[in-house]
N, C-alpha and C positions, 0 to 999 in steps of 0.2 A: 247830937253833938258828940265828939270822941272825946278822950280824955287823954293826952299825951299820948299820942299813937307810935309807935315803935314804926321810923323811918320805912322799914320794908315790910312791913306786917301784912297780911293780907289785908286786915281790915282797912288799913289807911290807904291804900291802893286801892282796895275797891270804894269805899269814899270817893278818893281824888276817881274815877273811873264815870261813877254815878253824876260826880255835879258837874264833871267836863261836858259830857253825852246826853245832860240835861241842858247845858248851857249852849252845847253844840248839836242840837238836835239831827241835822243835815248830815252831817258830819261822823254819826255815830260809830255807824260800824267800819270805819277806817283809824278810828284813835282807838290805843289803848295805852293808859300808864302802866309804866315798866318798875318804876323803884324812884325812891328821892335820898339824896345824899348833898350835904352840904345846902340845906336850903331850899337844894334846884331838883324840880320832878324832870325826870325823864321820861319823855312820851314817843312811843314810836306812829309814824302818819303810813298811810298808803301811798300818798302820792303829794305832790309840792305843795297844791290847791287846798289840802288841807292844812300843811305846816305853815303856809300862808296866813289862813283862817286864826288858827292858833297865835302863830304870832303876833295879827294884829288884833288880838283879844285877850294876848297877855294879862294885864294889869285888870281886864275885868277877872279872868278865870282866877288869876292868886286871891285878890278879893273874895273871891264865892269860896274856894278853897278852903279861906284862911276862918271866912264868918262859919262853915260848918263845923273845922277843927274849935272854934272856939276860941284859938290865939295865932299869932303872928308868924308860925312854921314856915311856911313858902315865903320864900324871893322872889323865883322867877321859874320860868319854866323851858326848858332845854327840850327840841323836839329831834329823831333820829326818822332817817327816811328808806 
């Protein structure tokens, strides 16, 4: 678990990186978290079928996110194509 991760940190990026690519197994080497600001991580996709994926997995991946941060950091999640 982190401890109040500094938004752009490396280490909270690769966090958020680890439990997306864990959660999205299929998926992996097309996602990478870019940065979080206001909330909302931004993720960039390869291609639709992923930001798809993402999207409709939203509310489970802030969940998994938020239980490894330890508190309620993510909103939502913003993907770039």
């Amino acid at each position: 678990m982190l401890k109040s991760p500094k938004e752009d940190s490396p280490e909270f990026i690769q966090s958020v990186n680890q439990t997306i690519k864990e959660s999205l197994p299929d998926s992996a080497d097309k996602i990478e978290a870019l940065y979080m600001k206001n909330r909302t991580i931004t993720i960039s996709c390869q291609d639709k079928e992923t930001a798809d994926e993402i999207m409709q997995n939203q509310t489970i991946l802030v969940e998994k996110i938020n239980k490894k941060l330890g508190q309620n950091d993510v909103d939502r999640i913003r993907y770039l194509l």
